[in-house]
C-alpha positions as a Markdown table, in Angstrom:
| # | Residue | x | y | z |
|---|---|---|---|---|
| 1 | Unk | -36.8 | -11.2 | 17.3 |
| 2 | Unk | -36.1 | -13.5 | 14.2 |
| 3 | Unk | -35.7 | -13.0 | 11.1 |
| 4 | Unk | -39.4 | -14.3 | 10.6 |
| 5 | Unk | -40.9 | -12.3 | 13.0 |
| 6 | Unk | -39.3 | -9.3 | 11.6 |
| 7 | Unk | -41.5 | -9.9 | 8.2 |
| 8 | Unk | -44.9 | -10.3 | 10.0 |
| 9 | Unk | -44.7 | -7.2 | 11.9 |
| 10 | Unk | -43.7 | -5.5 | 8.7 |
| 11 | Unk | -46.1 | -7.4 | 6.3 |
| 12 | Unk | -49.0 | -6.6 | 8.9 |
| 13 | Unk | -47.9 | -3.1 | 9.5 |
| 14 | Unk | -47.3 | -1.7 | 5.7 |
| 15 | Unk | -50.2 | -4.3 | 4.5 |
| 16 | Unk | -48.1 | -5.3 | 2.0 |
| 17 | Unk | -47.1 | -9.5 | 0.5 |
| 18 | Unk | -45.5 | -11.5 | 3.5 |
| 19 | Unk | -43.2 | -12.7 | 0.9 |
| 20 | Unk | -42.4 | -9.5 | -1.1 |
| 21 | Unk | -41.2 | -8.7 | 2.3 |
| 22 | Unk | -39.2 | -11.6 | 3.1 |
| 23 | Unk | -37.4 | -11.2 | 0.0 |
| 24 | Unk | -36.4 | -7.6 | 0.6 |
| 25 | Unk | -35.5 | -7.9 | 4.3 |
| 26 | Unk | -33.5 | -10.9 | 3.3 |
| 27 | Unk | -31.9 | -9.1 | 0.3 |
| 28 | Unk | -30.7 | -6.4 | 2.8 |
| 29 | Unk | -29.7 | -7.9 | 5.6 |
| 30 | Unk | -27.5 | -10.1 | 2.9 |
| 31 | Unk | -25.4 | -6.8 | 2.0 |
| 32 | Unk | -24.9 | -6.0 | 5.3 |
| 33 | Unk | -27.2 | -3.6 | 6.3 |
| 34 | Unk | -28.1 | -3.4 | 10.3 |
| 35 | Unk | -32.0 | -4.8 | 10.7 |
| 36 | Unk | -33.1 | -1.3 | 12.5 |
| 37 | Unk | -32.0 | 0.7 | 9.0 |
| 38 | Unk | -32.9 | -2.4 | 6.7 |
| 39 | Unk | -36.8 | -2.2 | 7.9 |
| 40 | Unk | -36.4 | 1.4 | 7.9 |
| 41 | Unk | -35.7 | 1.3 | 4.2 |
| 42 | Unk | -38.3 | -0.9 | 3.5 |
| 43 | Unk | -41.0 | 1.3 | 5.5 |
| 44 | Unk | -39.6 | 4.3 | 3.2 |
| 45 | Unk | -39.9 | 2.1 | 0.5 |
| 46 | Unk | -43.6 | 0.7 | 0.5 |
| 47 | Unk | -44.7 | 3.9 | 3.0 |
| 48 | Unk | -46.5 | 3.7 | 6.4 |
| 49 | Unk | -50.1 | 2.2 | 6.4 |
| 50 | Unk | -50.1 | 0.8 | 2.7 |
| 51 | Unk | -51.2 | 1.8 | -0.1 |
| 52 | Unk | -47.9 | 2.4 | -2.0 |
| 53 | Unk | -47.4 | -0.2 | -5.1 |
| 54 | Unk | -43.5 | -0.7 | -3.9 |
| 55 | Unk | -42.7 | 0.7 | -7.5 |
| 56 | Unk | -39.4 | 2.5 | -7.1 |
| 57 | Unk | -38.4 | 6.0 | -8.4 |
| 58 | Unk | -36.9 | 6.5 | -11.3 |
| 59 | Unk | -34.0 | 8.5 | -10.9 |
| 60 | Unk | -30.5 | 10.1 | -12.1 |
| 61 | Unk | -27.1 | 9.4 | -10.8 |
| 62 | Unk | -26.7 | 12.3 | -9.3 |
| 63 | Unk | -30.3 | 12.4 | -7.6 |
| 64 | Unk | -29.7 | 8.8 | -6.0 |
| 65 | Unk | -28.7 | 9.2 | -2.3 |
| 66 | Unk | -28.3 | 7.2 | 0.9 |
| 67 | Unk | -31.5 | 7.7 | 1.9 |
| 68 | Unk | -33.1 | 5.5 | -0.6 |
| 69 | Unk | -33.6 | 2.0 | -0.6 |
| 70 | Unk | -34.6 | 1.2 | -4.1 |
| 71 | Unk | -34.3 | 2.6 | -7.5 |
| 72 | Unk | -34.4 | 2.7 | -10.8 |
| 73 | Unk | -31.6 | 4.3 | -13.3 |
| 74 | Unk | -30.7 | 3.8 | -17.0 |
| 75 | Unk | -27.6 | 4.0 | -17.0 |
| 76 | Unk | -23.9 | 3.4 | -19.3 |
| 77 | Unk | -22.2 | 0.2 | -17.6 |
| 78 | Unk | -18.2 | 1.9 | -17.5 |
| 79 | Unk | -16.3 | -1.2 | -15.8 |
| 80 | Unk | -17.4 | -4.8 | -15.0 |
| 81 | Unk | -14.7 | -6.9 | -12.9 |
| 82 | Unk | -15.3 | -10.0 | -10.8 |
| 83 | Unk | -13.9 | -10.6 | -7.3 |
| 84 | Unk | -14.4 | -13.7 | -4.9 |
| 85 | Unk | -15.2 | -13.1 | -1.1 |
| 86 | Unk | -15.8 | -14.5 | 2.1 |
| 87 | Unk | -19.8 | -13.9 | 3.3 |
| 88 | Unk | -21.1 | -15.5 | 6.3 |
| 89 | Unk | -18.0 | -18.4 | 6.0 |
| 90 | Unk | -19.3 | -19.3 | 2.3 |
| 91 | Unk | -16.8 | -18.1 | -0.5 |
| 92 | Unk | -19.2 | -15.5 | -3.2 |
| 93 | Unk | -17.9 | -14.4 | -6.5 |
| 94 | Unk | -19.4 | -10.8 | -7.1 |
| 95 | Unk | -19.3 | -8.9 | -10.0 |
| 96 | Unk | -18.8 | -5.0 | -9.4 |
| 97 | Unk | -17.8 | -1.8 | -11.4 |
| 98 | Unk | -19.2 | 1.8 | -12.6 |
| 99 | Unk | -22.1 | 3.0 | -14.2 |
| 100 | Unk | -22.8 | 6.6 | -15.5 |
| 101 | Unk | -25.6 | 8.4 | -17.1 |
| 102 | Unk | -25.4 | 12.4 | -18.0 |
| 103 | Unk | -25.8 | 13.7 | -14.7 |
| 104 | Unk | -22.8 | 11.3 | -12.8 |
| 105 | Unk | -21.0 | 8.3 | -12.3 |
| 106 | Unk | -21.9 | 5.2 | -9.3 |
| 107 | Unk | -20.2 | 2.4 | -8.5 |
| 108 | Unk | -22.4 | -1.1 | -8.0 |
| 109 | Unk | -21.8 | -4.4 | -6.8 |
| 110 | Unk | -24.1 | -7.7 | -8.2 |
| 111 | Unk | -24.6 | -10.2 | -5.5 |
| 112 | Unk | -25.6 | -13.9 | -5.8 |
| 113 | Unk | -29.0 | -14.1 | -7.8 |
| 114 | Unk | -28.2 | -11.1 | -10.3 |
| 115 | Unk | -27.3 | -13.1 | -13.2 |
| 116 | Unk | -27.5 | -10.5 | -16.0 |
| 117 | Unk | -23.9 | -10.3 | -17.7 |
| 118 | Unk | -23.1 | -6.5 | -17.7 |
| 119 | Unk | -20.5 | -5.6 | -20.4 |
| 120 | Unk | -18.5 | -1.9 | -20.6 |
| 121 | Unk | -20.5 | 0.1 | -23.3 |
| 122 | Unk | -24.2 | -1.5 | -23.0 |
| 123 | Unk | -26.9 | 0.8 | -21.8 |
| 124 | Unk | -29.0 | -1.0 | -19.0 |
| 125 | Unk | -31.9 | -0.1 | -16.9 |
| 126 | Unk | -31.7 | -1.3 | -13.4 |
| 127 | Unk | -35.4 | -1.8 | -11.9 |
| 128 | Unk | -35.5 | -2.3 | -8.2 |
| 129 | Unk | -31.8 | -1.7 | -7.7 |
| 130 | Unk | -31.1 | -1.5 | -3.9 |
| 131 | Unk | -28.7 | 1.3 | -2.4 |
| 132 | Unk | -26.7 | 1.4 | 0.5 |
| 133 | Unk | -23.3 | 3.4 | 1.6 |
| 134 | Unk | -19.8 | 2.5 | 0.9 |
| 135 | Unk | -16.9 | 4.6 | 1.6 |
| 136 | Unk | -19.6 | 7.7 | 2.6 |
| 137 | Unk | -20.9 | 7.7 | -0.6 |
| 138 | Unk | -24.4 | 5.9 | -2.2 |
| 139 | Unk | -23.8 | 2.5 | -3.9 |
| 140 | Unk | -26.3 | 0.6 | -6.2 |
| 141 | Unk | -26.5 | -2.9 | -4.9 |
| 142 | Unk | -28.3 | -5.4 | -7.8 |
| 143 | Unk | -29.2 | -8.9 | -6.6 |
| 144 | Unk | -32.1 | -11.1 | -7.6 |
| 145 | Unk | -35.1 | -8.7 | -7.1 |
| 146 | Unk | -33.0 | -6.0 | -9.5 |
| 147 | Unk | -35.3 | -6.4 | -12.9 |
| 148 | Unk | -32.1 | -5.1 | -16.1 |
| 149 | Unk | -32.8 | -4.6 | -19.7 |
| 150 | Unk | -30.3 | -3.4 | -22.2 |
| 151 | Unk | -31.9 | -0.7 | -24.1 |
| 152 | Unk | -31.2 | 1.2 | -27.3 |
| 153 | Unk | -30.4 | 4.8 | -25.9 |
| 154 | Unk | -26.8 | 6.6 | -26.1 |
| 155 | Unk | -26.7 | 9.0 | -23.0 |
| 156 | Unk | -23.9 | 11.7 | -23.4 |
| 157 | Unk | -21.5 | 10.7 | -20.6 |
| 158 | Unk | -18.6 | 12.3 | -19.5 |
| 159 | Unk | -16.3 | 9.3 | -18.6 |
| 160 | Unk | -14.5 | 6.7 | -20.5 |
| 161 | Unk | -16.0 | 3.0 | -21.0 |
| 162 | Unk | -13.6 | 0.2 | -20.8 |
| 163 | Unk | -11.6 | 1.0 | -17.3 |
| 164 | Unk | -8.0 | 1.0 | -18.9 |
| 165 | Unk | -6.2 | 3.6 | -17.1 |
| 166 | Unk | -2.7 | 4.6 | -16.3 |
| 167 | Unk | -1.2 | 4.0 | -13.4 |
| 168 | Unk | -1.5 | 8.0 | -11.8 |
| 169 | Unk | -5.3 | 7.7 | -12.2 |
| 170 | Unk | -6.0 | 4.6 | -10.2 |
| 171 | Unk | -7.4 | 5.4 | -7.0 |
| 172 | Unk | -8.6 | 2.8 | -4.1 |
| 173 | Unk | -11.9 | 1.2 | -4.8 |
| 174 | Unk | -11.8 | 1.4 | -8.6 |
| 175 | Unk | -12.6 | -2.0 | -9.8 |
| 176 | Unk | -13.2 | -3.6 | -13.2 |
| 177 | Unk | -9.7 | -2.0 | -14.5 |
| 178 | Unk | -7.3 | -2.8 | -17.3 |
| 179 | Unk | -3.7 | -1.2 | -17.7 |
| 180 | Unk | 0.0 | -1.8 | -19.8 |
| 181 | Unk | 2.5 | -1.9 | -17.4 |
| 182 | Unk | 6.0 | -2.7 | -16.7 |
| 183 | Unk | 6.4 | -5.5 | -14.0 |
| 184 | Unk | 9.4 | -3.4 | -11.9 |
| 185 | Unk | 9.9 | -5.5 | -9.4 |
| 186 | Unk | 8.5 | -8.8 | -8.4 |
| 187 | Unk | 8.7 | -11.2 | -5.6 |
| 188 | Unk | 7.0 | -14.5 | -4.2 |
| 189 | Unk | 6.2 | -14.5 | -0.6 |
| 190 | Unk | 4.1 | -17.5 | 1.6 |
| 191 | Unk | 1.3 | -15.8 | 3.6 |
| 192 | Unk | -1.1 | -17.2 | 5.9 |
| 193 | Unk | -4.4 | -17.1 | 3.8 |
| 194 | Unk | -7.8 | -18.0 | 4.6 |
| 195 | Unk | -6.9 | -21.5 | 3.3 |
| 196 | Unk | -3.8 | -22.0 | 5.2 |
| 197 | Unk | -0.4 | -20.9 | 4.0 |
| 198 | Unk | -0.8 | -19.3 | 0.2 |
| 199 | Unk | 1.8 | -18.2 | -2.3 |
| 200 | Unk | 1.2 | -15.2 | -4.1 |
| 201 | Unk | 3.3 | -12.4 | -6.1 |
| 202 | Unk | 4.2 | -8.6 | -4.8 |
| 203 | Unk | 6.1 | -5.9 | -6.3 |
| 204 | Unk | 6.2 | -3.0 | -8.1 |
| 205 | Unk | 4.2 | -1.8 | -11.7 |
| 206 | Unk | 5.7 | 0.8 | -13.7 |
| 207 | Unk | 4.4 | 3.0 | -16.5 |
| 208 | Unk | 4.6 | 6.3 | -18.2 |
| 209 | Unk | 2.7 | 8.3 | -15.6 |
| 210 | Unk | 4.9 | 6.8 | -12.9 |
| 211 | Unk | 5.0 | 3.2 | -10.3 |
| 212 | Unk | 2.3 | 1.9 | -8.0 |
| 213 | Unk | 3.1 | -1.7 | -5.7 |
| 214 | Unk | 0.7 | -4.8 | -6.9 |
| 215 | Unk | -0.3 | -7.9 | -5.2 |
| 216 | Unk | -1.4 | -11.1 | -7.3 |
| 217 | Unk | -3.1 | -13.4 | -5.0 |
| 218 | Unk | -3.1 | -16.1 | -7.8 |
| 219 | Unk | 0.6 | -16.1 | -9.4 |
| 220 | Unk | 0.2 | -15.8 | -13.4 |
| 221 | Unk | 3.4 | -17.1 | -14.9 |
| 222 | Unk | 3.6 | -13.9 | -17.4 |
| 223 | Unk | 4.1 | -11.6 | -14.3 |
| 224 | Unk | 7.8 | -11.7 | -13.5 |
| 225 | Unk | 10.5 | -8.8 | -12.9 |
| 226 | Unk | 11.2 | -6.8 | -16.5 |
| 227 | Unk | 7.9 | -8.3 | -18.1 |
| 228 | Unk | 5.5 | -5.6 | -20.0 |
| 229 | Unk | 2.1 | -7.2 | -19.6 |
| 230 | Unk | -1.9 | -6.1 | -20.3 |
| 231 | Unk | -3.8 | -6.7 | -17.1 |
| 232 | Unk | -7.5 | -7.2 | -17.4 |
| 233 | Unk | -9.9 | -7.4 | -14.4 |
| 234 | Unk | -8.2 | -6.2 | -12.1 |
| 235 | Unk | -9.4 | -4.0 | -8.7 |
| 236 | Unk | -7.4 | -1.3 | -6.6 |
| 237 | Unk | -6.9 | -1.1 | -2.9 |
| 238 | Unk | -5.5 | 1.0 | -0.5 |
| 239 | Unk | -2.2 | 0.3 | 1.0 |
| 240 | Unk | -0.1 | 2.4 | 3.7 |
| 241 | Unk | -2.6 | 5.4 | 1.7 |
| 242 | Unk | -1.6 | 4.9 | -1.3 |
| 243 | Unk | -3.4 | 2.9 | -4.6 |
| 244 | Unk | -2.3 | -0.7 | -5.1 |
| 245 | Unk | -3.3 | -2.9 | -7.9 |
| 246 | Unk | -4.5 | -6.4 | -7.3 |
| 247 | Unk | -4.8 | -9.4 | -9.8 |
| 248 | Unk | -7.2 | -11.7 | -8.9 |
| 249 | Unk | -7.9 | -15.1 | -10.2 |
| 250 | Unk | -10.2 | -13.6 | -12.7 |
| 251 | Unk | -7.6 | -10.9 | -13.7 |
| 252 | Unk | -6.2 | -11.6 | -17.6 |
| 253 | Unk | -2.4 | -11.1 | -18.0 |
| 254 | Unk | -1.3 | -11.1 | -21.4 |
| 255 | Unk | 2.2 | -10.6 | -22.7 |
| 256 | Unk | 2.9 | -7.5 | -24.8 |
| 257 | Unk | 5.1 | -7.2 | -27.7 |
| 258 | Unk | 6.8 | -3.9 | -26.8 |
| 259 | Unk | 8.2 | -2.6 | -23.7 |
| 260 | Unk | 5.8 | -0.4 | -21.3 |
| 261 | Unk | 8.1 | 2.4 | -20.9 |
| 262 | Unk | 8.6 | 3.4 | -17.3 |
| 263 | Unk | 8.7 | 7.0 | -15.4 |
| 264 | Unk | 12.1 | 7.6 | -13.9 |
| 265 | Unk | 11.2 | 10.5 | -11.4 |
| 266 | Unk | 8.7 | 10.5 | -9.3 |
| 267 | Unk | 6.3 | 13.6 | -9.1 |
| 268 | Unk | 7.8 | 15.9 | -6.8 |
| 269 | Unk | 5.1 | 17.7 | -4.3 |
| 270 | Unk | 5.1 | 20.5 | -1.3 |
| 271 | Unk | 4.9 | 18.9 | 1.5 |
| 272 | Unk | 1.9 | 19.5 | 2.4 |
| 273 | Unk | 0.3 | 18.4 | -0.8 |
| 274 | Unk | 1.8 | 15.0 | -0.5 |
| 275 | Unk | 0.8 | 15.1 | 3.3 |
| 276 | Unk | -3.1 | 16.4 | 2.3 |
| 277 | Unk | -3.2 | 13.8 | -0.8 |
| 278 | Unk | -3.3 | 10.8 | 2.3 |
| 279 | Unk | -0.1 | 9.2 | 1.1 |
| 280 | Unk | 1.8 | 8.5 | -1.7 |
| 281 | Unk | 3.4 | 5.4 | -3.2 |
| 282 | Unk | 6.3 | 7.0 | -5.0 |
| 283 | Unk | 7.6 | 10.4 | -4.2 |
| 284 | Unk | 9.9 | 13.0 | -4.2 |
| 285 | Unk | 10.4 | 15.9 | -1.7 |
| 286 | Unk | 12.5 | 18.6 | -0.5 |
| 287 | Unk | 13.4 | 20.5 | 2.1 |
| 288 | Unk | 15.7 | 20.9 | 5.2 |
| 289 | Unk | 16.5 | 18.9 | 8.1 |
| 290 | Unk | 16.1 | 20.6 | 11.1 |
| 291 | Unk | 15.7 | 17.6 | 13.8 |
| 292 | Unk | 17.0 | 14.0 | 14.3 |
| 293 | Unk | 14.4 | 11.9 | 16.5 |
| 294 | Unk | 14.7 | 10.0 | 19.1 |
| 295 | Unk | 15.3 | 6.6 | 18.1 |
| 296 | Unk | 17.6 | 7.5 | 15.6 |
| 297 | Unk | 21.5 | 5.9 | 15.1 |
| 298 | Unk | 22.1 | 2.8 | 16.8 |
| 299 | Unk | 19.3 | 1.4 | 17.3 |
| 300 | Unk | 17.9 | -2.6 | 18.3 |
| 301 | Unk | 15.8 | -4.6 | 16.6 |
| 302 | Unk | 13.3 | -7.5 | 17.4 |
| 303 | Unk | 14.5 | -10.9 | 15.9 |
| 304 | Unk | 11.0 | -12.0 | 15.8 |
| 305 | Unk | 9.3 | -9.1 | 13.9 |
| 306 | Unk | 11.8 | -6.5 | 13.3 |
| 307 | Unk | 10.1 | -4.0 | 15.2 |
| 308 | Unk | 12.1 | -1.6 | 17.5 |
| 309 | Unk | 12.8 | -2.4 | 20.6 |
| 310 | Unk | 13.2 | -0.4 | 23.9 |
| 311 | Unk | 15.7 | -1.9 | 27.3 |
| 312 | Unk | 15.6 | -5.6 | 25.7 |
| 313 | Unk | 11.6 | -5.3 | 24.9 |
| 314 | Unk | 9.2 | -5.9 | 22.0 |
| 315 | Unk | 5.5 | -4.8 | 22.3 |
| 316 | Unk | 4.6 | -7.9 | 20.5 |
| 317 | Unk | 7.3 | -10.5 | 21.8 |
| 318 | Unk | 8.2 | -9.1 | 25.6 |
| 319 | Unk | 11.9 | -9.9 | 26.5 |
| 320 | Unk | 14.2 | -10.7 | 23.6 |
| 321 | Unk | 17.8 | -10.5 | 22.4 |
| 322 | Unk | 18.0 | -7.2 | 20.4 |
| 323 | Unk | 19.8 | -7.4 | 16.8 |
| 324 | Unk | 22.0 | -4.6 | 16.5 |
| 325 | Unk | 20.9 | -2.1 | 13.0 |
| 326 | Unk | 21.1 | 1.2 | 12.3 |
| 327 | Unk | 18.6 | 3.9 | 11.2 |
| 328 | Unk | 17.7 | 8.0 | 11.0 |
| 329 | Unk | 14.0 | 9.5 | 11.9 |
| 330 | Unk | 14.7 | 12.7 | 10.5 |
| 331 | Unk | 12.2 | 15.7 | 10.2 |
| 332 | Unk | 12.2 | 17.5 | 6.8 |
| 333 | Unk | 10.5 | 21.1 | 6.6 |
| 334 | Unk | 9.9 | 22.9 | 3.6 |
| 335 | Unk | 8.0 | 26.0 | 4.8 |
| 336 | Unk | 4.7 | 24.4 | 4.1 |
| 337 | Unk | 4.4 | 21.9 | 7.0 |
| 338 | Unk | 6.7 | 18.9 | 8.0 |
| 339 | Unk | 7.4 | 15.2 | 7.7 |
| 340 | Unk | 9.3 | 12.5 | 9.5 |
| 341 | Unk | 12.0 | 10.8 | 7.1 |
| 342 | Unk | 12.9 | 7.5 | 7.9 |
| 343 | Unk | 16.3 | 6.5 | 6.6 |
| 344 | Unk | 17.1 | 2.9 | 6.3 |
| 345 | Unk | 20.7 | 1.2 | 7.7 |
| 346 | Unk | 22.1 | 1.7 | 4.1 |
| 347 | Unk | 21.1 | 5.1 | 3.8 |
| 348 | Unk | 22.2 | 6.0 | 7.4 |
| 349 | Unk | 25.6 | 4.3 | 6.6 |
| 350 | Unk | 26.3 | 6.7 | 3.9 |
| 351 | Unk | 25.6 | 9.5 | 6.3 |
| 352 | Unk | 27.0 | 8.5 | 9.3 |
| 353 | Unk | 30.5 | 7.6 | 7.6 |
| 354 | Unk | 30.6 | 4.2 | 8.5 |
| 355 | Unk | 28.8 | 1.1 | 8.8 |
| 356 | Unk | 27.1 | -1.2 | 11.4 |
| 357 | Unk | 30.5 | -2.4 | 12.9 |
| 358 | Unk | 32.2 | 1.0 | 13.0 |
| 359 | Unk | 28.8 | 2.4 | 14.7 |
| 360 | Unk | 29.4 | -0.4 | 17.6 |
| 361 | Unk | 33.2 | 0.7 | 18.1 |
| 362 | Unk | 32.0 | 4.5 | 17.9 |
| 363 | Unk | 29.4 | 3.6 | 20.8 |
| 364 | Unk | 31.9 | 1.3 | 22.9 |
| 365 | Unk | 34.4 | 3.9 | 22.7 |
| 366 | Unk | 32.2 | 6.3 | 23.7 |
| 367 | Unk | 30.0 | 4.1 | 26.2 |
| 368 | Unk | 27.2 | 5.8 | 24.6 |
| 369 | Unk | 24.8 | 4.8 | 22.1 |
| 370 | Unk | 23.9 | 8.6 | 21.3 |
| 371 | Unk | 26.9 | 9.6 | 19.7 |
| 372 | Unk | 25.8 | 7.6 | 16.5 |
| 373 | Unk | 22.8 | 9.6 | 16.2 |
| 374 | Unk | 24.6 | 12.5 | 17.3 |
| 375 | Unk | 27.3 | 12.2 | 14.7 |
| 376 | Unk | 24.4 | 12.2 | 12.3 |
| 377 | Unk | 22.6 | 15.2 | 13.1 |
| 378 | Unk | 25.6 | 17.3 | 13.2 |
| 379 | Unk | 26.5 | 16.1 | 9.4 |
| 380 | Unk | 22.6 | 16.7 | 7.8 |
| 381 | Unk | 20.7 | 19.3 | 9.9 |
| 382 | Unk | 20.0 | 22.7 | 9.0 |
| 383 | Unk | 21.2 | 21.2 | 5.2 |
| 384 | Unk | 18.8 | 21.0 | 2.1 |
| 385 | Unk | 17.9 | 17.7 | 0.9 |
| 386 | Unk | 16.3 | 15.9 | -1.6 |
| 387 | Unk | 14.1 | 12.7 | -0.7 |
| 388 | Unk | 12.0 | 10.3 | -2.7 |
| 389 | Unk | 10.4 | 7.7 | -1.1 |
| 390 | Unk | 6.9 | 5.5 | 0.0 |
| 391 | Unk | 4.4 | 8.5 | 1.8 |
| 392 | Unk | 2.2 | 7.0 | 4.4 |
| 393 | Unk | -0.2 | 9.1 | 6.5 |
| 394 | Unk | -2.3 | 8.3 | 9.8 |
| 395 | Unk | -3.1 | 9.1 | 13.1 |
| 396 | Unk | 0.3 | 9.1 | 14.2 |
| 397 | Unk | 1.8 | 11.6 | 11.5 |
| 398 | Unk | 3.5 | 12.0 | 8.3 |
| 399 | Unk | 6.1 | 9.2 | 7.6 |
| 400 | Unk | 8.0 | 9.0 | 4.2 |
| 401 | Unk | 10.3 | 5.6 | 4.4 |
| 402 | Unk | 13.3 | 7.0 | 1.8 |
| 403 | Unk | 14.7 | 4.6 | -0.9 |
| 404 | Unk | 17.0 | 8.2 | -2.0 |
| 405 | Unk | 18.1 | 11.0 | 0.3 |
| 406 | Unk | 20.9 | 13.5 | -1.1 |
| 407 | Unk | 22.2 | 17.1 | -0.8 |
| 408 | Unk | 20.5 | 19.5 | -2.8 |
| 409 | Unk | 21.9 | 21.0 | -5.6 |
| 410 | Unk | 19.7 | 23.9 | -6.6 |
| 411 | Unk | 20.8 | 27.5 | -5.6 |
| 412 | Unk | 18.8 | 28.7 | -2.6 |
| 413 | Unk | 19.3 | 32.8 | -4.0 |
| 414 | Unk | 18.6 | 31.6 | -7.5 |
| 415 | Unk | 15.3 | 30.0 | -5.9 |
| 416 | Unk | 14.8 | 33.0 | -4.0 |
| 417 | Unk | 15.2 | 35.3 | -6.9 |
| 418 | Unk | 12.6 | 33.5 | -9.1 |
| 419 | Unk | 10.3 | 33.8 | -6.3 |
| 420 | Unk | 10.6 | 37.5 | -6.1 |
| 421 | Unk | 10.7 | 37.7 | -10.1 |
| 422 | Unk | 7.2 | 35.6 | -10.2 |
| 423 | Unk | 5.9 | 37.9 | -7.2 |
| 424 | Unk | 6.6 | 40.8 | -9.0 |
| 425 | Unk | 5.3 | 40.1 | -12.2 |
């Protein structure tokens, strides 16, 4: 069925304006929403067999689920950021951000046709606001048929207007966000963009509360290695679990006057609560070594893509030349689960006792690949190390890809004693 015929059988079924229907269907179908659940909304919202004035419910934050279609909220208008995207092979600038009243907060995204500006700190009422799900929770969705008004109320909110945050409070799918930051590291890199080949910045942000990586897709010139800059408009993503700010072409960078001081540790967690947390993007852990992996020591890598590869094959390039590098998989256990440490050829020079060339001789003396990683093992397990590094986890497991890995220092009876003092107490 088309689009068309979809609004006479509802029109005729609810008994309700062939174009109030239109509009609705077409608004929905517009956010994404499959055509089975978009007329079911629309039967929930105007009610089998008529009658029903299509008015929508006005309702708290908290009260607003999935299940409805359309509401209405007065609500406190927390963050406001822009972001351009690609919809149906057309480019759309949206406008999206936070809202909260007394009972909650809820994120929203404005879609072509909602042409109210919305500024942190204004009270608005959203009339016909549509809802849908994003990321399992409900999401207001404002477009053309979303009636606002700024009114004069002050709700008693419990959340800060204005979206600056530090660095340890960003979490993916905040949006609308400013922070003061340290630009740690920086880089320019040519990707393959929608438009063809694009240029755009990465690296690291630093402040106070500790470092998360960054991505501007339009390179602002105040964004460079050792800068301290205000970012504006600026939204968060995930990447390898972890939060990662990204600076749009919308974002504001603006110089500051005064260095953004920068954590030098990184938190240090169990195990398991870095593990259970779904990744971290900085770091540190402890525990012992009690395995080397398979795929450890000596190892060859694809030219094309760097990937590992097994008797002369890549998975994504078939037959190639292997590049000879070196690297540990090494599984750390603290007593509250485990994770797979992956040591770079650096790192696994320093514990190995020699580097790439000496690892070749070691293995053509030996005829035997293995004794590299062997060598390892017997020099790191069963010890006590410490390990900071980039936590990703998925499907596959718990990786932690280490930029430090040393010897602990701490006294294991000291630790031990402190245990027994705190149990005791």
């Amino acid at each position: 069925m088309s689009l068309e015929d979809h609004v006479e059988e509802l029109a005729s079924d609810l008994d309700v304006d062939k174009e109030e229907v239109r509009r609705d269907l077409e608004n929905l179908v517009e956010y994404s929403v499959p055509m089975d659940e978009a007329k079911q909304s629309l039967r929930r919202k105007y009610g089998d067999g008529g009658g029903s004035d299509g008015t929508p419910s006005s309702k708290a934050i908290s009260e607003v689920s999935t299940d409805d279609s359309n509401v209405t909220v007065t609500a406190v208008v927390l963050t406001s950021g822009r972001r351009s995207i690609q919809y149906n092979g057309e480019q759309h600038v949206i406008r999206e951000g936070e809202l909260a009243d007394e009972s909650g907060t809820i994120s929203y995204t404005a879609w072509d046709g909602f042409d109210a500006d919305l500024e942190p700190g204004q009270t608005v009422q959203f009339g016909n606001a549509g809802v849908r799900e994003w990321d399992g929770k409900p999401e207001l969705n404002l477009g053309d048929s979303t009636q606002t008004s700024v009114v004069d109320e002050t709700l008693d909110i419990d959340a800060e207007v204005g979206g600056e945050s530090s660095l340890t409070d960003l979490e993916p799918g905040d949006r609308g966000i400013t922070v003061e930051v340290q630009v740690v590291e920086c880089e320019e890199k040519v990707i393959d963009g929608r438009d063809g080949e694009t240029t755009i910045l990465s690296g690291v942000l630093g402040d106070e509360s500790g470092r998360l990586p960054f991505t501007d897709w339009e390179p602002h010139d105040a964004i460079e290695a050792g800068a301290s800059v205000r970012i504006e408009e600026t939204f968060v993503r995930e990447f390898r679990g972890a939060p990662s700010v990204n600076v749009s072409e919308f974002s504001t960078v603006t110089p500051l006057s005064e260095s953004v001081a920068v954590a030098e540790d990184a938190p240090r967690m169990s195990i398991r609560e870095a593990v259970e947390s779904g990744g971290q993007f900085d770091v540190e852990l402890a525990g012992n070594v009690i395995e080397i992996r398979d795929g450890s020591g000596l190892i060859e890598r694809c030219p094309e893509c760097g990937r590992v590869i097994q008797n002369g094959q890549c998975r994504s390039h078939g037959a190639v030349e292997g590049e000879d590098d070196l690297r540990t998989k090494a599984i750390l256990d603290d007593g509250t689960a485990t994770v797979t440490v992956i040591l770079d050829d650096e790192l696994t020079a320093r514990i190995y006792g020699g580097d790439l060339e000496d690892a070749r001789e070691h293995a053509r003396d030996a005829m035997d690949k293995e004794v590299v990683a062997d060598r390892i093992a017997d020099r790191v397990v069963g010890l006590e190390y410490v390990v900071r590094g980039s936590l990703s986890v998925d499907e596959y497991g718990a990786n932690l890809n280490a930029s430090e890995f040393s010897e602990s220092e701490d006294d294991p009876s000291e630790r031990a004693n402190t245990l027994l003092r705190e149990v005791e107490a």
